[in-house]
Structure formats: C-alpha cells, structure tokens
C-alpha positions in Angstrom: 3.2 -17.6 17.5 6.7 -16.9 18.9 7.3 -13.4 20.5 5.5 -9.8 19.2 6.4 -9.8 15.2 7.4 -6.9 13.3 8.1 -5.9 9.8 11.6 -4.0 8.6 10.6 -0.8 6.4 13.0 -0.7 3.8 13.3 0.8 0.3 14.2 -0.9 -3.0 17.3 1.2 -3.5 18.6 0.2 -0.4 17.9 -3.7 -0.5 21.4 -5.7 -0.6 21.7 -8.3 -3.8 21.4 -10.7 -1.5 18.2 -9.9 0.3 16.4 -8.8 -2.8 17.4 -12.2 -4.6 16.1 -14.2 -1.5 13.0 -12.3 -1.4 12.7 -13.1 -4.8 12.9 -16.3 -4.3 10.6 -17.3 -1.6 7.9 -15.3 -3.1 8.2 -17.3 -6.4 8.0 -20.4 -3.9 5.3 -19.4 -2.1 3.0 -18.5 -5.7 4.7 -22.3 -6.5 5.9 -21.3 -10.0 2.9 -18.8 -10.6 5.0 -15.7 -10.2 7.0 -14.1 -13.1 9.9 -11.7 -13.7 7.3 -8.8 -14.6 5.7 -10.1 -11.4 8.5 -9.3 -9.2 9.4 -5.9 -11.5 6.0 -5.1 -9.9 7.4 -5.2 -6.8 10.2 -3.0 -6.7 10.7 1.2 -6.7 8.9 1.2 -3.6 9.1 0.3 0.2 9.8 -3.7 1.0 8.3 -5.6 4.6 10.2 -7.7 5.2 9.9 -10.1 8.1 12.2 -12.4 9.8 12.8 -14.8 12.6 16.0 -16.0 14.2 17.7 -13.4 11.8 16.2 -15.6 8.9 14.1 -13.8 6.0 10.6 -15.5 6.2 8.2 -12.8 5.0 8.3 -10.0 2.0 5.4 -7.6 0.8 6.1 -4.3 -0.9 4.0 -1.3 -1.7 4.9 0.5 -5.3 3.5 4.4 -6.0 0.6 3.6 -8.9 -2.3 6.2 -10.5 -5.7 4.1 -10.4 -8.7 6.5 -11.8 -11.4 6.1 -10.2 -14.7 9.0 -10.2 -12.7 11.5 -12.7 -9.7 11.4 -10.5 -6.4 10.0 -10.4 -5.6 8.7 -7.1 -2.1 8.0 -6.3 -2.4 4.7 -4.4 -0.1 2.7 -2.3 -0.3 -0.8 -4.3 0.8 -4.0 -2.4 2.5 -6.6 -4.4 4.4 -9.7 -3.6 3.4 -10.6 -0.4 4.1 -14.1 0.7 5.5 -15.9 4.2 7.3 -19.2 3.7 5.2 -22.4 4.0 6.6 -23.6 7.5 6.1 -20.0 9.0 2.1 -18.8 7.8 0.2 -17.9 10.7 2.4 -17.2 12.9 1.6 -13.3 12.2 4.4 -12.6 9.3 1.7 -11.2 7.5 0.0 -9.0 9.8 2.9 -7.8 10.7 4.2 -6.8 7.1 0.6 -5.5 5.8 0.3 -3.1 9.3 3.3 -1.7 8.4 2.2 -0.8 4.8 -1.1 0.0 5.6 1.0 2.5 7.9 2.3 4.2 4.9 -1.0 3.8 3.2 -2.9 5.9 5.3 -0.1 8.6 5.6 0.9 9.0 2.4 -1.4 7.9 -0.3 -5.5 8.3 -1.6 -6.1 4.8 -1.4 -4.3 1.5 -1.1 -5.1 -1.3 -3.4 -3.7 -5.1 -4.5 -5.2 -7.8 -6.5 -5.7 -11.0 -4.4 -5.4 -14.7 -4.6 -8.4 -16.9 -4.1 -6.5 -18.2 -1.2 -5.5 -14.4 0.3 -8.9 -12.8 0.1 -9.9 -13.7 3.7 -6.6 -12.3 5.2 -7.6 -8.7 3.6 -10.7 -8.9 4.3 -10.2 -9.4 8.6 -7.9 -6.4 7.8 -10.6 -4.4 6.7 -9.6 -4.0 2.8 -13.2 -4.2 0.9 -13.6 -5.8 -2.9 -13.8 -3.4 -5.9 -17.5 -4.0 -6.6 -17.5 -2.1 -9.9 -16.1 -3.0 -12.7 -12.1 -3.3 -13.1 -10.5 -1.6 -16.5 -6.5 -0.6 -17.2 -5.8 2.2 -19.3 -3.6 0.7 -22.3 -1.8 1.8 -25.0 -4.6 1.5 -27.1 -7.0 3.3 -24.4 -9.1 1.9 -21.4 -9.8 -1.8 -21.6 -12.1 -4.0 -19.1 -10.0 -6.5 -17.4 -13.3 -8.8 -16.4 -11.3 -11.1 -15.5 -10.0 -9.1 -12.4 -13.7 -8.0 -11.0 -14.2 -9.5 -7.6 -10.2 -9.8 -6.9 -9.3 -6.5 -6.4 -9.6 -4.9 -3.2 -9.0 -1.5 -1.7 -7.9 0.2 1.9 -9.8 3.7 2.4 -7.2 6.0 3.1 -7.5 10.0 2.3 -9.9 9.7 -1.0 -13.9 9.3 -0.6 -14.5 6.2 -3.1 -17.4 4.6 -4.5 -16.9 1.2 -4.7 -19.9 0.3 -7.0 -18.3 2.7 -9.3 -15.1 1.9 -12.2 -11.6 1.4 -11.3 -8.9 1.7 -13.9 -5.6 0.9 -13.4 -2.5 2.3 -15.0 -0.7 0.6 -17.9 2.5 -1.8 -17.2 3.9 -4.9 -18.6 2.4 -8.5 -17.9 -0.3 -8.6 -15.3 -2.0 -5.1 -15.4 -3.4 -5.4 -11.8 
C-alpha cells in the first residue's frame, strides 16, 4: 500500500467528459464485459469516488438517491453502484477509501444505504460492516411489486438513520435493465 488513500467527492454534473468516459471505462473493465450502458446510467445523478494515484484515475464508486420500501415505509437510501479499482491497483485500499467516503454521506444524509454485490465483492462489505438482506428481495414494476429471487442473498444494506428488519421484504424502485 503506497501513502494514506483518499477518495475525491464529486458530483455527476460536475464530472469533465473526460473523467466520466474513463471512469466508464475501467469499470466496464473491471466487470470484464459484464457491465452495460443501463449499468453505468445507474451510476450517475449522484456523487462519484473517485480514487487515484500518481494523478492517474484508478478507482470509481458512486452513490445515486433511490426509494427502497421496506416495513410500510419508503426509505430514501444512498445506493452504491459501479464500484471497481483497476486490476494492477486492488488492495492497495482504493476501495476502502472510496466506500468510507460514501458510507460518509450515507450516514448523514440518507435512511439506509444499500448495493447489490458480486459473488467476488461480498466479503469487502461485509469487513465494512454492510449485512445481507435476509428477507426476501421484490422491485415495484410497472405492472406492480415483483419478487426478484434471483437477487435474495446479494443485496446488502448499511444501517444508517432507519430501524430495519432485515428478515423482513425489501422492494426496490422501478428503472431500466438490472432493477437492483
């Protein structure tokens, strides 16, 4: 690990063209291929981390402003998205760098934080204290709420300002491609 590694703050609207589309990129690198356009639409309208070293971009995450329903509520939770470090610079402490710093504006300004996780990210949240949904996953459609099964076991949640029961459902709002 090289130096004390921190995370720039910074807000979609004020991400250069040049930034954004190497951000892009490197996250659709690091998902090798597994990462679409409505992927990275996910990821923008809210704050960006963005890491670097020797003034080169090596890390993104972003947290975008969603409603997930949870207990007759809607919470307005901080959702992560994108979050990737290039190959040649993962554990070096990109990532805890860039989650701290959303997790920062988790706690301050939402009811909950929440992201859907790899196979291969799950540990990484979990040594950062977000917890697995344990209840059942659903996203309200278009054509009302629909179980996303699929999903059970991959989302997890930071405790922030909202008492939750994680036994209990979780619905996402409605977007296109992947709904969580």
């Amino acid at each position: 690990m090289r130096g004390i590694h921190t995370a720039r703050l910074v807000h979609t609207a004020d991400l250069d063209n040049e930034t954004r589309e190497d951000a892009r990129r490197m996250v659709i690198e690091a998902f090798a291929g597994e990462f679409s356009d409505a992927d990275w639409e996910h990821a923008l309208g809210g704050m960006h981390a963005l890491a670097y070293e020797d003034g080169v971009l090596v890390g993104h995450a972003s947290l975008i402003l969603r409603r997930l329903l949870h207990g007759g509520r809607a919470l307005r939770t901080g959702y992560v998205e994108a979050v990737a470090v290039r190959a040649s610079r993962q554990r070096n402490g990109h990532g805890g760098a860039m989650m701290a710093a959303l997790e920062r504006l988790i706690r301050g300004g939402y009811d909950v934080g929440a992201l859907g996780a790899t196979d291969d990210g799950a540990a990484f949240y979990r040594a950062r204290g977000w917890r697995v949904w344990e209840g059942p996953t659903s996203a309200l459609t278009p054509d009302g709420i629909r179980r996303t099964a699929a999903e059970d076991g991959g989302i997890f949640v930071f405790e922030a300002a909202a008492a939750l029961d994680p036994t209990g459902e979780l619905t996402c709002d409605w977007r296109d491609g992947d709904l969580w």
